[in-house]
C-alpha positions as CSV (number, residue, x, y, z in Angstrom):
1,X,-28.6,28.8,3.5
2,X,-31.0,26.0,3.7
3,X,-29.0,25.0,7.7
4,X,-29.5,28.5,8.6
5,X,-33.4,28.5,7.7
6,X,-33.5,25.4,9.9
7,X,-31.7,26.8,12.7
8,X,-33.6,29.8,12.8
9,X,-36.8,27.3,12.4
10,X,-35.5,25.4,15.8
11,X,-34.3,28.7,17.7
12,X,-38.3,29.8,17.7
13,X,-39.4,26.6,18.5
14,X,-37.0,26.6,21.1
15,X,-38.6,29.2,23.2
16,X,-41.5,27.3,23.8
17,X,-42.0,24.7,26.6
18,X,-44.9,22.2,26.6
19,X,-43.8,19.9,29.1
20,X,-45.2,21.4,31.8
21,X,-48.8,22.2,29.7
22,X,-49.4,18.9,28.2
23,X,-47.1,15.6,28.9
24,X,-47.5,13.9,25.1
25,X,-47.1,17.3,23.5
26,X,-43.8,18.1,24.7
27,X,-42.8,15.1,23.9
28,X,-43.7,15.2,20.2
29,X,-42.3,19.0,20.6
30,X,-38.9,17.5,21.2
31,X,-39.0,15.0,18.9
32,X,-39.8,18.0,16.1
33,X,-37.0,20.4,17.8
34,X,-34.2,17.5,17.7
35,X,-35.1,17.2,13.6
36,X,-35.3,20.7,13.3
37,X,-31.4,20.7,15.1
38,X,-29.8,17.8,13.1
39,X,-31.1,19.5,9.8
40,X,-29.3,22.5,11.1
41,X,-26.0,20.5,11.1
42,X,-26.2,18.9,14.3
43,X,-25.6,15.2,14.8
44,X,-28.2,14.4,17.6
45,X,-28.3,10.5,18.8
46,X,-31.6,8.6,18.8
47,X,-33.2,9.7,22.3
48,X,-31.5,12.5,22.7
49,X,-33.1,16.1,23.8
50,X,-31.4,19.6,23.8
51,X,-34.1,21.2,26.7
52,X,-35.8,24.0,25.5
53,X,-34.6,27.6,26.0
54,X,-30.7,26.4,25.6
55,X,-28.5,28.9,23.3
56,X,-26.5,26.6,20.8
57,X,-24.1,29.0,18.6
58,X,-23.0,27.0,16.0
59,X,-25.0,23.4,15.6
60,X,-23.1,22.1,13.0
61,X,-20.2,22.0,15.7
62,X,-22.3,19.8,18.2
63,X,-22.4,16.3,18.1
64,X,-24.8,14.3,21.0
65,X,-24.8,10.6,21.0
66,X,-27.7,8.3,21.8
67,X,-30.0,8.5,25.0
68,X,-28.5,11.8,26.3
69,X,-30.2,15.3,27.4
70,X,-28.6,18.7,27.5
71,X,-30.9,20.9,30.2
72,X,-32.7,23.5,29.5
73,X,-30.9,27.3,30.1
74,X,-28.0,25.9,28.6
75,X,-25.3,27.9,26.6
76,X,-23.3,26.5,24.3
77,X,-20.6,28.0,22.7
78,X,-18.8,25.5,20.4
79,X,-16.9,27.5,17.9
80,X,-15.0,24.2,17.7
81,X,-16.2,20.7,18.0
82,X,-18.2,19.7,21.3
83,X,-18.7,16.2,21.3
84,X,-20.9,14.7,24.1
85,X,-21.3,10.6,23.7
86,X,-23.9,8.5,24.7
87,X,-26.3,8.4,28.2
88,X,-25.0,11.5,29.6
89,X,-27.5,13.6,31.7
90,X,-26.6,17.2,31.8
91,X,-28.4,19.7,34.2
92,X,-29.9,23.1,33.6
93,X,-27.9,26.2,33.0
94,X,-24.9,24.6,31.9
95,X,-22.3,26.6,30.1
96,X,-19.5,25.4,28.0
97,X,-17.1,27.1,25.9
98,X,-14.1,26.1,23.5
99,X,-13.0,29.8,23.3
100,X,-10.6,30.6,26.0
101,X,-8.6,34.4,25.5
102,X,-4.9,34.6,24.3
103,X,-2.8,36.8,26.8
104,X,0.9,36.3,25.6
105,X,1.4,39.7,23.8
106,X,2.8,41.8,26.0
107,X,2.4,44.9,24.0
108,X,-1.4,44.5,23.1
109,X,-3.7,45.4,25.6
110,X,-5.7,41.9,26.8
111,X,-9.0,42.5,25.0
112,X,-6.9,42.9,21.5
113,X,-5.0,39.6,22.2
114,X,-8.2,37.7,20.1
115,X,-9.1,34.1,21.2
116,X,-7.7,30.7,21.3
117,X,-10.0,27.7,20.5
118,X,-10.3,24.1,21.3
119,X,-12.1,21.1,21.1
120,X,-13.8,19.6,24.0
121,X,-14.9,15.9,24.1
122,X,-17.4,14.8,26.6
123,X,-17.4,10.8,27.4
124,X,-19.8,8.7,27.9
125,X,-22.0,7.3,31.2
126,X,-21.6,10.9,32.6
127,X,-24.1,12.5,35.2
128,X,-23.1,16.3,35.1
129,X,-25.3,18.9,37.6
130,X,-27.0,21.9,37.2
131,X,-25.0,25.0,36.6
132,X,-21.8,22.9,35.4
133,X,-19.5,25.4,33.4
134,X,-16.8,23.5,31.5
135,X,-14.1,25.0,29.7
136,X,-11.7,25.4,26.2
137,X,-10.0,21.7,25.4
138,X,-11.4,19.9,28.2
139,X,-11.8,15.8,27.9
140,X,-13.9,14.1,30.3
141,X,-13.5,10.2,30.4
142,X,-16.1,7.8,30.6
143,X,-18.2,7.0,33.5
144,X,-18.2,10.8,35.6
145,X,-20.2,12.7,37.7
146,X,-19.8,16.8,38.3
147,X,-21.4,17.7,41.1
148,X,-24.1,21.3,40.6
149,X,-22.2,24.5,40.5
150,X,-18.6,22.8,39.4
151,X,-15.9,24.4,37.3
152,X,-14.0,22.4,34.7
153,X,-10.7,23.3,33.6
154,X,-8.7,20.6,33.5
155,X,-9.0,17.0,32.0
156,X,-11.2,14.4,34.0
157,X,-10.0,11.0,35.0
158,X,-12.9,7.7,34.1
159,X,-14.6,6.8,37.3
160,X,-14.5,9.6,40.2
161,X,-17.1,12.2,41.0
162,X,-15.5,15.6,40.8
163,X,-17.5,19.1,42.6
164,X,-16.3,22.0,43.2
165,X,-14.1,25.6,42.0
166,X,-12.3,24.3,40.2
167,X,-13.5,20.3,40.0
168,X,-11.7,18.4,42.2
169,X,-11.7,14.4,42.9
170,X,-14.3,14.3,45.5
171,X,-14.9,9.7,46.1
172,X,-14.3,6.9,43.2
173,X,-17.3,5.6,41.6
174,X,-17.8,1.6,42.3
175,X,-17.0,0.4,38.5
């Protein structure tokens, strides 16, 4: 009861955005948010931010290591485990999603079929754009970049910059 007090503490405080008003202010409003968030369940690293105005809907399913930022606009819909690791820059209006719909039932119409969910772990040393959508039971490796607008469906492979509908290799990363 106590997690959901918090959660509905850090979903008002969410709306608001100082950044813009008052430099120091939003500052200390993020540090206040990110406590208000791990005492809803979430494990948020030290130096990490979840931008203001991003949807989480279950926090106690979000883990965010050290020194990484989630933009704000985001939606996250982590039904199962979404694990991000540490120094990962995420853009605004990302979407991710571990539900993905079942469709093997011949005799059930699609939208009675339910939902299938999965895990999705997100590495570490990742630059991912604005407007990323990644999907159910993804796993992105280490040391990525997503270029603005991408689609991920699939698995991604340590040290290549993916873009496009769906991600695709786009040039290797100098390791």
């Amino acid at each position: 009861m106590i997690r959901k007090i918090f959660f509905i503490l850090f979903s008002i405080l969410n709306l608001i955005n100082l950044h813009f008003l008052f430099r120091g202010l939003g500052k200390i409003h993020d540090i206040i948010r990110m406590k208000i968030l791990q005492l809803s369940g979430a494990v948020v690293g030290q130096n990490s931010v979840v931008r203001e105005k991003t949807f989480i809907l279950k926090p106690e399913n979000l883990q965010l290591g050290n020194n990484s930022s989630i933009g704000a606009r985001s939606e996250i819909f982590n039904s199962e485990k979404i694990i991000i690791g540490d120094n990962v820059d995420i853009g605004t209006q990302f979407y991710i999603n571990t539900d993905n719909h079942k469709f093997n039932l011949r005799e059930l119409p699609l939208s009675k079929q339910g939902v299938i969910s999965k895990d999705i772990k997100i590495g570490s040393d990742i630059w991912i754009g604005a407007r990323v959508i990644i999907l159910s039971g993804v796993k992105i490796e280490d040391r990525v970049i997503i270029g603005a607008g991408s689609l991920v469906n699939k698995n991604l492979e340590t040290g290549y910059v993916y873009a496009g509908v769906p991600a695709e290799k786009i040039k290797k990363i100098d390791l």
